[in-house]
C-alpha positions in Angstrom: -64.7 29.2 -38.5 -61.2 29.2 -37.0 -61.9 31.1 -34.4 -64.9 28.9 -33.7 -63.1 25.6 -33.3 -60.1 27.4 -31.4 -63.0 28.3 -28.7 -64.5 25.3 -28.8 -60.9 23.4 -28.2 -60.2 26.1 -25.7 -63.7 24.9 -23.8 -63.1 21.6 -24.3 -59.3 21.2 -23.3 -58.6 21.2 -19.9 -55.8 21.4 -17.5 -56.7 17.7 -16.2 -57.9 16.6 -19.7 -54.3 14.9 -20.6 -54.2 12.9 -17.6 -57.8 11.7 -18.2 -56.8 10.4 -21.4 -53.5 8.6 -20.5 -55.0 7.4 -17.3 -58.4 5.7 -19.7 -56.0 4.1 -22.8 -53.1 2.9 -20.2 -56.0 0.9 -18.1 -57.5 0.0 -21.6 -54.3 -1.0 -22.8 -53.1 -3.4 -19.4 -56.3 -4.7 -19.5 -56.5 -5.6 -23.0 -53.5 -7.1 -22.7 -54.4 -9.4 -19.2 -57.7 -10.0 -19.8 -58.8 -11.2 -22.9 -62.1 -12.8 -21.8 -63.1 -9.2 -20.9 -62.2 -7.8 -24.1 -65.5 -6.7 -25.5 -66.5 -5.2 -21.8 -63.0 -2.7 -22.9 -63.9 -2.2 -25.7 -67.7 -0.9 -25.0 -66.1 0.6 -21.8 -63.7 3.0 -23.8 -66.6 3.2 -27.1 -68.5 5.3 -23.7 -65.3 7.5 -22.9 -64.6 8.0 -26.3 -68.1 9.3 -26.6 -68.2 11.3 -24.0 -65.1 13.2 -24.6 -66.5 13.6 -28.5 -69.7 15.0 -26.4 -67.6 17.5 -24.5 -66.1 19.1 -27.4 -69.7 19.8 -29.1 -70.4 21.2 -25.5 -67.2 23.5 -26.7 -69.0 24.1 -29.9 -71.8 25.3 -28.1 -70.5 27.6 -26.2 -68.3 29.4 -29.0 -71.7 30.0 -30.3 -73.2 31.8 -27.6 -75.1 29.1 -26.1 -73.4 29.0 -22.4 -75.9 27.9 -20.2 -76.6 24.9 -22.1 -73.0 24.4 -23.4 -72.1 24.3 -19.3 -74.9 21.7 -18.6 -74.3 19.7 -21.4 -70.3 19.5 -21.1 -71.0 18.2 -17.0 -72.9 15.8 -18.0 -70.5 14.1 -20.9 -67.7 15.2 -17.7 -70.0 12.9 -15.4 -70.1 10.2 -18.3 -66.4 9.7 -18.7 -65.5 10.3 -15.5 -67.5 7.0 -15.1 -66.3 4.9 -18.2 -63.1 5.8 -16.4 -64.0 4.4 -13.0 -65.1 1.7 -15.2 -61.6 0.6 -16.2 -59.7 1.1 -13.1 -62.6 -1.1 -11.0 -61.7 -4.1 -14.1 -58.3 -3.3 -13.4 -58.1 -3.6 -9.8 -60.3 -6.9 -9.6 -60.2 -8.8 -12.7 -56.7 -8.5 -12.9 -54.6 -6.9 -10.0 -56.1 -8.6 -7.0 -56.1 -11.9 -8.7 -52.5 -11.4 -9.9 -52.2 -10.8 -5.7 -54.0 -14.3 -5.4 -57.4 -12.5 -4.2 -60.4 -13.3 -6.2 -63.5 -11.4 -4.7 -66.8 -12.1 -5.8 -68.2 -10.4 -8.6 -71.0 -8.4 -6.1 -68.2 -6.7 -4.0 -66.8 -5.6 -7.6 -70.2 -3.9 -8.6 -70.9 -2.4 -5.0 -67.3 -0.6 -5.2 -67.6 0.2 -8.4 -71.4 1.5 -8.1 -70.3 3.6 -4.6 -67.8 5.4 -6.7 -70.1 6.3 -9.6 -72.5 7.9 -7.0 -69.6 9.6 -4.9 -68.1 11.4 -8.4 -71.4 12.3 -9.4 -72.2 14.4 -6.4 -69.1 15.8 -5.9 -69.6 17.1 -9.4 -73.2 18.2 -9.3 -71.6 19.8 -6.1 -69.0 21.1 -7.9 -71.1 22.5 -10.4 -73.2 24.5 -7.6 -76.0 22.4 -7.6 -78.3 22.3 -4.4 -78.1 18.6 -2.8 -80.5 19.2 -0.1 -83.3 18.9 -2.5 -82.3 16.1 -4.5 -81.7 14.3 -1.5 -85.7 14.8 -0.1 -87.3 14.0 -3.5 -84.8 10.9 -3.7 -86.2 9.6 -0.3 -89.9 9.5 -1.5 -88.7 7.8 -4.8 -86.7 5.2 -3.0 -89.7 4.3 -0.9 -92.3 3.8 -3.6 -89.1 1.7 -5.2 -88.9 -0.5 -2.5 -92.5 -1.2 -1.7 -92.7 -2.1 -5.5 -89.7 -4.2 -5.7 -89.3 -6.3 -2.9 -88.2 -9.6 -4.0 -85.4 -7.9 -5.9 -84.3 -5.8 -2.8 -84.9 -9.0 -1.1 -82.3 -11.0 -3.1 -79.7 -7.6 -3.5 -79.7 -7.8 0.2 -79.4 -11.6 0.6 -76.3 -11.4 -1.8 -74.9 -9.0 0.7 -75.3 -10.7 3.6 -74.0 -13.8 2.4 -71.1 -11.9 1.8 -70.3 -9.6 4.8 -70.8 -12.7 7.1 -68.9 -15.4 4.8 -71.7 -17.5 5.0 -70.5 -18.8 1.6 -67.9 -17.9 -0.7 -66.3 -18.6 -4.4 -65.1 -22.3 -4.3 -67.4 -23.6 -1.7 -69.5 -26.8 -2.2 -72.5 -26.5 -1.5 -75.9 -28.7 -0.5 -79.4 -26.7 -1.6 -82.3 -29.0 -1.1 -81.4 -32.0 -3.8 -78.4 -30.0 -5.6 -74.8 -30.5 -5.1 -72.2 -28.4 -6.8 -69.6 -25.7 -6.7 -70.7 -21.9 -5.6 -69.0 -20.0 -9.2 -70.6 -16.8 -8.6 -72.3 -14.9 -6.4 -74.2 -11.8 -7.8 -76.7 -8.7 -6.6 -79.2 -11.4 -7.6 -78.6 -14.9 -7.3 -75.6 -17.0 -6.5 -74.6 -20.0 -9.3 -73.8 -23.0 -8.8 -71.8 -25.9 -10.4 -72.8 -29.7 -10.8 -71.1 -32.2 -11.3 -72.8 -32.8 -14.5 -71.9 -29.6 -15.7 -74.8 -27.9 -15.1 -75.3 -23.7 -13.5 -78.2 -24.0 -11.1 -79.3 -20.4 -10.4 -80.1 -19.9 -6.9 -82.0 -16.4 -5.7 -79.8 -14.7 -3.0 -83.5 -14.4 -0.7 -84.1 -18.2 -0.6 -80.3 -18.8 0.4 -81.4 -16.7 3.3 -84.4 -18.2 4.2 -83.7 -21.6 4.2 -81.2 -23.7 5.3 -77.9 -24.8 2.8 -75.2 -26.9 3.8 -71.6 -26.0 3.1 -69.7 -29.2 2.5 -66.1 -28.0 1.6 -64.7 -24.8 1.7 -60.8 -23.1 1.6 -61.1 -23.1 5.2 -62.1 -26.8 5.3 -59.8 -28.2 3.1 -58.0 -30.6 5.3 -61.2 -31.3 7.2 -63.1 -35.2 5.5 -66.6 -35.7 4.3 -68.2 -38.5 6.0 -70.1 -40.5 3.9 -72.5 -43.5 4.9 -72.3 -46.8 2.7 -75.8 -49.0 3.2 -76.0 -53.0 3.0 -78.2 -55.6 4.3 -76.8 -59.1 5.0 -79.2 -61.7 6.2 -79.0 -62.9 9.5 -77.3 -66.1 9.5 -74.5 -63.8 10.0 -73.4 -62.9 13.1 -73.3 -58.8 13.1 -69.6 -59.2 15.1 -68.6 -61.4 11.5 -69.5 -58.7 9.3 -68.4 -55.8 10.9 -65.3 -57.3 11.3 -64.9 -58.0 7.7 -66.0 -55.1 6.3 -63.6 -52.6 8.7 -60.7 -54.7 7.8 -60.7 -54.4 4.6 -61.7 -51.3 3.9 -59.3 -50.0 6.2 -56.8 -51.9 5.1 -57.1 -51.4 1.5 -55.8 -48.2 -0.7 -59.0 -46.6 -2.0 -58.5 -43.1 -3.5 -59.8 -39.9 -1.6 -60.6 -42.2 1.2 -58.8 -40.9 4.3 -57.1 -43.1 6.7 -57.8 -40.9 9.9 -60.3 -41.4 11.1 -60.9 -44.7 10.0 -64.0 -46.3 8.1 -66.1 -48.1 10.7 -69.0 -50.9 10.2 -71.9 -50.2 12.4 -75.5 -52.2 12.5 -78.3 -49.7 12.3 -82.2 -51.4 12.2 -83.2 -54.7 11.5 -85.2 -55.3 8.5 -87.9 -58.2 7.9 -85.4 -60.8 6.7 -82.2 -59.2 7.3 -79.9 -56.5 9.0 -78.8 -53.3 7.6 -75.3 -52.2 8.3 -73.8 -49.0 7.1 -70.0 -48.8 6.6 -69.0 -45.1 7.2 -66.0 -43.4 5.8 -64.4 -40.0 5.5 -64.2 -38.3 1.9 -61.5 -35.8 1.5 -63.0 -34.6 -1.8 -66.1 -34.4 -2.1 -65.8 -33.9 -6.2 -66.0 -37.6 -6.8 -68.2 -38.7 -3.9 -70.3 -41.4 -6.7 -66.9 -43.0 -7.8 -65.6 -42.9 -4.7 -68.9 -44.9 -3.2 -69.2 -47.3 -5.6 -65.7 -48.0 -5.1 -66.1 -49.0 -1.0 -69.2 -50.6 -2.4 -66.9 -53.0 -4.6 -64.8 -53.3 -1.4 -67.8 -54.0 0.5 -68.8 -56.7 -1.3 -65.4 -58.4 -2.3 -65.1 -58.6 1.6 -68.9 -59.9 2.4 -68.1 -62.9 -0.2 -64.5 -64.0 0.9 -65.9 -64.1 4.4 -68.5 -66.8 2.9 -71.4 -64.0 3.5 -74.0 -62.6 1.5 -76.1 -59.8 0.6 -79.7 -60.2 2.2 -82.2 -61.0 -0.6 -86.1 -61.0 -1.1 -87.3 -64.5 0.4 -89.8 -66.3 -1.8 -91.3 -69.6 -1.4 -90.5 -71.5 -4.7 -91.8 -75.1 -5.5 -88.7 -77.2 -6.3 -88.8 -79.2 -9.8 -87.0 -81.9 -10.8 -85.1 -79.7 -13.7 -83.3 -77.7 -10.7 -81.4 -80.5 -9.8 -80.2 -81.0 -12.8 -79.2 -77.0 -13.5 -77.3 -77.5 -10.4 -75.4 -80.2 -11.4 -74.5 -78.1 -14.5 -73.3 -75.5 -12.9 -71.3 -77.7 -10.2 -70.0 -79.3 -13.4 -68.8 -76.4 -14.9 -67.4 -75.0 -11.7 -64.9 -77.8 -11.4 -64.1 -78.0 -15.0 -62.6 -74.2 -14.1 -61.0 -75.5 -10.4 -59.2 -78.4 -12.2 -58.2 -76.0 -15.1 -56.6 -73.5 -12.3 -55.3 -76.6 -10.2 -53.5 -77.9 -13.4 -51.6 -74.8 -13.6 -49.8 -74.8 -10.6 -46.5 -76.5 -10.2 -46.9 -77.9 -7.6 -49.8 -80.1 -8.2 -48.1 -81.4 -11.0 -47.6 -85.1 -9.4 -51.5 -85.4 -8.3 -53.5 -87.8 -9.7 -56.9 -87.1 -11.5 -58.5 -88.6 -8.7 -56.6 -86.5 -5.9 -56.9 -83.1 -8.0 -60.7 -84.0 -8.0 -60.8 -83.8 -4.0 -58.2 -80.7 -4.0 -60.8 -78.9 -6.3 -64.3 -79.8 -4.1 -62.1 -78.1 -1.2 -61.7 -74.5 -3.1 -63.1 -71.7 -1.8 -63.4 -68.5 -4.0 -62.2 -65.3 -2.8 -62.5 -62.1 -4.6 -60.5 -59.4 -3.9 -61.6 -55.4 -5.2 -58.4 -53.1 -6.8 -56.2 -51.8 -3.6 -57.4 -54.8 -1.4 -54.5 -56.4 1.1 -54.7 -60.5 0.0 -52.0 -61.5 2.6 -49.7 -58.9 4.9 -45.5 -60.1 5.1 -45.3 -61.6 8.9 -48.7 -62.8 9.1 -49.0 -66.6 9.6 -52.2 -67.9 7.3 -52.0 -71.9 6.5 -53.5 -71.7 2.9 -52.5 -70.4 -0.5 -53.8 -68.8 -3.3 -54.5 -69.2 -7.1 -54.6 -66.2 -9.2 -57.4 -66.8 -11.8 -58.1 -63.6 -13.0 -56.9 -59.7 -12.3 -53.0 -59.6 -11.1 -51.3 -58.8 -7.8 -48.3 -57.1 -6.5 -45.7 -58.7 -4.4 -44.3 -55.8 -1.6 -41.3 -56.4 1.0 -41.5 -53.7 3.9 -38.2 -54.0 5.4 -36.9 -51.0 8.1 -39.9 -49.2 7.3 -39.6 -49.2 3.6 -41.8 -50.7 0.9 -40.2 -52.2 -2.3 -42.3 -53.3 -4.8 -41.1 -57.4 -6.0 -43.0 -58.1 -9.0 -46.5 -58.4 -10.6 -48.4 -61.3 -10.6 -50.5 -62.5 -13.9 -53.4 -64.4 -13.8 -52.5 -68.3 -13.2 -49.6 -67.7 -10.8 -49.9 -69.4 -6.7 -49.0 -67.9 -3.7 -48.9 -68.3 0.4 -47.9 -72.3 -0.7 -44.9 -72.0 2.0 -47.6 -71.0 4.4 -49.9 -73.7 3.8 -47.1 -76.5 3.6 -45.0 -75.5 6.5 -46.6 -72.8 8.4 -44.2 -70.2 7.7 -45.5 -66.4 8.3 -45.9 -65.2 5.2 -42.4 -63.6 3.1 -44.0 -60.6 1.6 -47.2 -58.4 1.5 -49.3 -58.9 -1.9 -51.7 -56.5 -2.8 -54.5 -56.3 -5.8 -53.5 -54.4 -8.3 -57.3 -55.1 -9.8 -60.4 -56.5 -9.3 -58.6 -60.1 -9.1 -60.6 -63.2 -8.2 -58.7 -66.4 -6.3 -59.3 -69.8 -5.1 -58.0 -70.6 -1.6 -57.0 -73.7 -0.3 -56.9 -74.6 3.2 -54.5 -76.5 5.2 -57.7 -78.6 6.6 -58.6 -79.0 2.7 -55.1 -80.1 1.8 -54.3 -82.6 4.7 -56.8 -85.2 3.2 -55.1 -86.1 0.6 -51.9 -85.7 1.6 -52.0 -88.1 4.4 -53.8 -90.1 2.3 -50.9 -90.8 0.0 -47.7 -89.4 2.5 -45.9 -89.5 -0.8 -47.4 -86.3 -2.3 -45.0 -84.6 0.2 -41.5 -85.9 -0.8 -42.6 -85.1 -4.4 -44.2 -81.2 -3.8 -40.7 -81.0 -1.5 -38.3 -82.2 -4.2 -41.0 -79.3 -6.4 -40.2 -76.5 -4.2 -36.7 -77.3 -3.6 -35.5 -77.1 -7.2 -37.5 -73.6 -7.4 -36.0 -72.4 -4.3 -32.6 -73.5 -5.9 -32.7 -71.8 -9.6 -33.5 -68.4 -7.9 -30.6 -69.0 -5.5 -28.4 -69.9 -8.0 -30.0 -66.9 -10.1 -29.1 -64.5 -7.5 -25.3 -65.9 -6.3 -23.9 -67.7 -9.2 -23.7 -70.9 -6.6 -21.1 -73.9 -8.2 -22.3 -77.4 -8.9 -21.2 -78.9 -5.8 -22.5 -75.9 -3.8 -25.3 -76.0 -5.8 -26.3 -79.8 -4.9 -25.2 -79.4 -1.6 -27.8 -76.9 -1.0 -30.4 -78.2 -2.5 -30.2 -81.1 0.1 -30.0 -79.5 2.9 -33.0 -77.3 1.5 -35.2 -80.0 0.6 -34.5 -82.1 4.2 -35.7 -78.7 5.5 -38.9 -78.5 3.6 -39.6 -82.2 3.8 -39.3 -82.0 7.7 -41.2 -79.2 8.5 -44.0 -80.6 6.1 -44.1 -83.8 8.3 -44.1 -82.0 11.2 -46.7 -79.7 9.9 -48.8 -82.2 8.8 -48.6 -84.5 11.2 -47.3 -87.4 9.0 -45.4 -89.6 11.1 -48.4 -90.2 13.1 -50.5 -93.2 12.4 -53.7 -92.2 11.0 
């Protein structure tokens, strides 16, 4: 029995057998320890090696018994079998874990082509090797790869497809991707199919054959990372509008607002595209530089869109109906008007500078409001600018930016309640600094046309709102430099014939009305 085994290890043992070996459990071993998502594939992987090499030595058994012919063609075959679980673990190796190590990540097909060209290429050379006539094999193979063909066509069709998409780059891992209705990142790419990613999360499966057969669009790829998506934003406004009014309105402030993932070069632009039975359709195209959040993005420039339709006293076009009027209409509008100016007088009440007015004169101010929403990101007013009216916060807040030499430096923050752009409205000053919308905010604007009613109805108003801004003007001055008493009083009269002047010159209030 000693004997026997000692023959058997002696057949089964060869020169090359400890290399083999070392060369199977040192790629087991790296990729164990690299890839633990491919863990199980290992561990089947070496199960087959391990198998095979236990195969081998009964081959040895075999042939200590006498048995050599079919101790030979058994221990080739269990050769062939390891020699393949080996080929196994060095094509995991190299691309699951070397090449991407490299920062290559081939698709998964060129893997199993590589990996499938060297199984065929080691089993010949050791059919050849084990003096086995090729030239036959290779006739009766032709025959059974026709009849395979003609039966499986579809399956050829799609191995094929998955080629060419990959020798010609036509897509690659990364890409997104437009199939008919679906949208998503290409994952995979297999002999079979390629998969895709949606955005909702979902793996469309996509047969390699259609791919080539009909047409897909490639939205983003690696190659096309710096190059936008342009998207197309649809409206219809009614045509009391004039189509120069909203275009002008919409590219200004969509360009000049902050809007994530929407590129500043090139620029959104407003364009008029058919006219509709009671109103004209405009699109506002922009440039999406990721096309991963196209939906937030849109509705986004939507908000924009219509923020800047309904400060620029427009609206969106709606169905026209003929409606018979009844007398209870009248009296829902005056309900609403009511309650509108219940919220104008509440705002006007807050501001400092109305603090002197008269019920009576607040009343007017409030009938002269104009609303004005502005979406997150939106420019209000720009530093420099010259704008005669102001604004009142009522909801959402603002941020207050000085560009000086280039630079932007952010002020403050504006809370709901707070005024701004009064200087401009007063005196006509350009406006100090640039204030921005932090949020959806919504404002009241008041116009210098609005405001030079009642002020040259009762001249008064502007000693008082002077004598207002001048003792504001002062406590940050005396804030910021520590100024003495009789600095302190001496500037505030030179400050306050400053303001008081320019107001009368501004508003024209030496003239007789």
């Amino acid at each position: 029995m000693h004997e026997l085994m000692l023959s058997a290890w002696g057949f089964f043992w060869r020169e090359e057998s400890p290399y083999v070996v070392s060369a199977a459990l040192l790629l087991a071993a790296l990729l164990w320890h690299l890839r633990p998502a491919d863990r199980r594939s290992v561990g089947y992987t070496l199960a087959v090696f391990a198998l095979c090499l236990g195969g081998q030595f009964l081959a040895g058994v075999l042939g200590a018994r006498g048995l050599s012919t079919g101790a030979a063609a058994a221990h080739e075959i269990f050769v062939v079998g390891s020699g393949m679980a080996l080929i196994r673990l060095a094509g995991l190796c190299l691309f699951r874990a070397l090449l991407p190590a490299a920062g290559l990540r081939p698709p998964r097909i060129v893997e199993d082509i590589v990996v499938i060209l060297a199984y065929v290429a080691f089993a010949l050379i050791r059919m050849r090797l084990a003096g086995v006539d090729l030239s036959g094999i290779v006739a009766t193979s032709a025959v059974i790869t026709a009849v395979v063909a003609f039966s499986m066509q579809d399956t050829l069709g799609n191995i094929l497809g998955g080629l060419a998409l990959q020798l010609d780059s036509s897509i690659e891992l990364g890409d997104w991707v437009k199939v008919d209705d679906i949208v998503g990142r290409v994952i995979d790419i297999r002999w079979r199919y390629t998969a895709i990613e949606t955005r909702n999360g979902e793996t469309i499966v996509v047969p390699n054959s259609l791919l080539m057969k009909s047409k897909f669009t490639v939205i983003w790829s690696a190659e096309q990372a710096t190059q936008p998506w342009r998207r197309w934003i649809w409206f219809n406004v009614d045509y009391s509008a004039s189509p120069a009014q909203v275009i002008e309105a919409i590219e200004q402030a969509v360009s000049s607002a902050d809007i994530p993932n929407v590129a500043r070069v090139p620029q959104p632009n407003c364009v008029m595209m058919e006219f509709g039975p009671s109103y004209a359709r405009y699109a506002l195209r922009y440039w999406l530089t990721d096309p991963r959040v196209d939906d937030p993005t849109d509705s986004a420039v939507r908000s924009h869109v219509l923020a800047a339709l309904q400060r620029a006293g427009l609206r969106i076009a709606e169905p026209e109906y003929s409606v018979h009027m009844i007398k209870e209409n009248e009296a829902h509008r005056e309900a609403v008007h009511a309650r509108e100016l219940v919220r104008r007088l509440k705002a006007l009440r807050g501001v400092e500078i109305f603090a002197s007015f008269s019920e009576d004169e607040l009343k007017a101010l409030a009938d002269r409001l104009i609303p004005a929403p502005f979406a997150r990101g939106d420019v209000i007013t720009r530093q420099g600018m010259v704008a005669h009216w102001l604004y009142i916060l009522v909801a959402g807040e603002a941020e207050v930016w000085l560009e000086q030499q280039g630079e932007r430096r952010l002020l403050t923050t504006l809370p709901a309640g707070k005024v701004f752009g009064e200087m401009g409205m007063l005196t006509g000053e350009p406006r100090r600094a640039t204030v921005t919308a932090k949020s959806d905010v919504e404002c009241y604007r008041l116009d210098k046309a609005g405001f030079e009613e009642v002020i040259r109805s009762r001249p008064a108003i502007a000693e008082e709102m002077a004598a207002i801004l001048t003792e504001r003007n002062m406590q940050l001055a005396t804030a910021q430099e520590a100024l003495g008493a009789e600095a302190h009083a001496r500037e505030r009269q030179r400050q306050h014939a400053s303001l008081l002047g320019k107001m009368r010159i501004f508003f024209r209030l030496g003239e007789s009305k």
